[in-house]
Structure formats: C-alpha cells, structure tokens
N, C-alpha and C positions, 0 to 999 in steps of 0.2 A: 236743373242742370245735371248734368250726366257728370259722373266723373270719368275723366278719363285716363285708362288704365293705360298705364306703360307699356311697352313692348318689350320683350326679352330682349330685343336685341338692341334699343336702346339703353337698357343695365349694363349689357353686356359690353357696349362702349363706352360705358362710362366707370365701369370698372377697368377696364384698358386701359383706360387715358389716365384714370388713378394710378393704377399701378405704372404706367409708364413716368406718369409725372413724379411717385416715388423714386423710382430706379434714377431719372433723373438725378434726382438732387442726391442720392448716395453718388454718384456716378460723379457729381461736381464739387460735393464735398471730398473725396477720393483724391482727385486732382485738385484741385487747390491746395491740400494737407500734401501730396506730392511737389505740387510746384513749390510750395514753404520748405521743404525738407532740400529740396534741391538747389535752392536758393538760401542756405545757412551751409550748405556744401560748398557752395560756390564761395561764398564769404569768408570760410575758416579756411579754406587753400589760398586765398586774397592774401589771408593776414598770413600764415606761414611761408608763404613766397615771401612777401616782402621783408619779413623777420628773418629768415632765408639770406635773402638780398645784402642787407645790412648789413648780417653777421660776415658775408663773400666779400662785403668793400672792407670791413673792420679790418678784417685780417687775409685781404690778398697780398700783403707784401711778406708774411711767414715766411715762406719759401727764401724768398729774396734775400731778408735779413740772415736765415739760417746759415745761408751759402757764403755769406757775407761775416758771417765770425770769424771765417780763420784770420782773415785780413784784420780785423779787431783786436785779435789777439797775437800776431806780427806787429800792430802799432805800441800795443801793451809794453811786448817783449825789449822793444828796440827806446821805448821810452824808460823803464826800468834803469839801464846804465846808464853809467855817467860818462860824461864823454872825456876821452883822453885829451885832446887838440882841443884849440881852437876852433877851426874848421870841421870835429866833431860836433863839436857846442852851436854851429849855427846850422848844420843839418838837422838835430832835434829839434832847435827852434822851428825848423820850417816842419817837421813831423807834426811838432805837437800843434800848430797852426792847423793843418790837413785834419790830424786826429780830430781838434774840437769843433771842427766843421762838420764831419763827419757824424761828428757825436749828436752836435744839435738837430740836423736831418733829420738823421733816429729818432730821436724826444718829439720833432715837431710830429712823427707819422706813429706817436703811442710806443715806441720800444723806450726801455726801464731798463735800465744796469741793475741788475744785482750783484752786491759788491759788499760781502759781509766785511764787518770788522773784528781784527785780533779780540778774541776773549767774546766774542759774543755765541749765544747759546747755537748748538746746531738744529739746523731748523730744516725737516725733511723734504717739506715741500718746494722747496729753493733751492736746497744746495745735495750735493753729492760727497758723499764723504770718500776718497779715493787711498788713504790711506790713515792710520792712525800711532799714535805718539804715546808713550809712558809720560806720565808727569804727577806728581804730588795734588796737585791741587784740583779745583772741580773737573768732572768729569763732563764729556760733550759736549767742550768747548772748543769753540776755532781757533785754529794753531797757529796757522798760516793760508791763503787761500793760493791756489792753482790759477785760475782759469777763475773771471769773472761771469756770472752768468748775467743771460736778457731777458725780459721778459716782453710780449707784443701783447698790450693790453692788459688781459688777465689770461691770456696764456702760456705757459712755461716756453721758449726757443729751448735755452738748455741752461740746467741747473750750473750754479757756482759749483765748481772744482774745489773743495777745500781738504787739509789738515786736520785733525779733530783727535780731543786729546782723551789717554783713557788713561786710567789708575794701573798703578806696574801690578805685575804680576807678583804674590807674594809664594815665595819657593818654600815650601815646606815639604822636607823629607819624611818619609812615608817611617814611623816608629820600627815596624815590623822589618821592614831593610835595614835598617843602622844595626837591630840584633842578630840578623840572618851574618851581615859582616862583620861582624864581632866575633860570631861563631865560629865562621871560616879562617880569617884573621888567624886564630891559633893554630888553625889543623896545616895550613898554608905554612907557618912559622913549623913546626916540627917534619914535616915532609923536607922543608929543605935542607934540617941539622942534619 
C-alpha cells in the first residue's frame, strides 16, 4: 500500500477550521462572561429600585406631615390653657377629641412625637436647643420644652424645641483692675480738694 501523502491544502484547511473552531469558542466564552456580567447588572438595579421603592412608600407622607405641624402645634397651644367658662371647657373637649384622632393617624402611618421630659438629658440628635437657663444643678438638662418634635420613621421632621440648662456664670474681677482703681480712687480724691 502506498501511503498517501496529504495535500497542502488539505492542512491548510484544517488548520483554518482549528483555528476558526478556536476563535470560536473565545468568541463564546467572551459572550457568555458578557451576557453573566450584564445579567448581575440587571439584578443589582432590580434590587435598588425596589429598595428605592420602598424607602418612596416609607416616607411619601414627609412632606405632608411637615406642612402639617403648624396645625399640631396650634392644637398643642390651645390645649395648654385652661379654660375660663364652661363653654370653654367643652370646646377643648371637642379639640382634644380631634387632636387624638389626629394623633393616632400619625402613629398608624410611622410619625413619633418627640416629646422630651423636664430634667432629662439633652440629646442632639432629637432636640434643638433654642435657648439656655443659669441653674445650680446639672448641666444639659431640659428646662422646659418649646415646640414638640416628630419623627416619620427613623427620620428627623423637626427636632424638639427645648430649654436647656447651664451653670451661671461665675463673675470674677480681674486682680489687676481692682489695683489700677485703687490707684486712681486717690488721685480722683485730691483733684477734686
């Protein structure tokens, strides 16, 4: 038997076809690693949309509430006194019946009173401190409050208004003045004999 010798150009096609068949499969592993890449793209904008979403229902009523304190704090106000009449005394009644209506709404849709109490520690992140008091005893404690604050979830509407108390100032005259007027004091007294 003869052996029979290949033809060049039968190598040479089959060198082609290898090398095409390589190119290939880089060419489909390429894309498949693309199409996976773009497909975890797709998934992580899924999931922050939706997280997105959630946190847009949490707190679409922010606004709402915020607009809605002054009125909060007109019912605060008008429930504070005490009423002179009779016929005062049964207009508060029907307030404070509206106010706790009110009130609950709020509660059911995530809004939180913040509503510190006399003597308790001030606390930055809740309250605003709009003015401060001399007082003997601890320092950076709630005086009195202002203005109640809300909270819509875990987010601040607006801080409590508070009072907040500090340690007086202790007045010490300066040594060197009280000699400087001592000095003068005489020269003052013979100027005017």
């Amino acid at each position: 038997m003869k052996d029979k010798k290949k033809r060049p150009e039968e190598e040479e096609v089959k060198v082609d076809e290898s090398a095409e068949l390589s190119k290939a499969k880089t060419d489909c592993e390429h894309w498949k690693n693309e199409y996976y890449r773009a497909y975890a793209d797709i998934a992580n904008l899924r999931k922050e949309i939706e997280k997105d979403h959630k946190e847009s229902i949490k707190y679409r009523i922010e606004g709402f509430v915020s607009e809605l304190l002054n009125v909060l704090d007109a019912f605060d106000m008008a429930l504070r006194n005490e009423p002179s009449s009779p016929e005062m005394k049964n207009y508060l009644i029907g307030f404070q019946y509206v106010y706790k209506q009110l009130n609950t709404i709020l509660e059911n849709e995530g809004v939180q009173i913040v509503e510190p109490k006399v003597g308790d520690k001030f606390d930055e992140t809740v309250m605003h401190a709009v003015e401060t008091c001399e007082d003997e005893g601890e320092e950076n404690l709630v005086k009195s409050i202002s203005l109640k604050g809300y909270k819509l979830h875990d987010h601040l509407v607006r801080p409590a208004y508070v009072i907040v108390t500090k340690h007086p100032e202790v007045k010490e005259e300066n040594t060197e003045n009280k000699e400087e007027n001592e000095e003068k004091a005489p020269e003052s007294a013979e100027m005017e004999a």
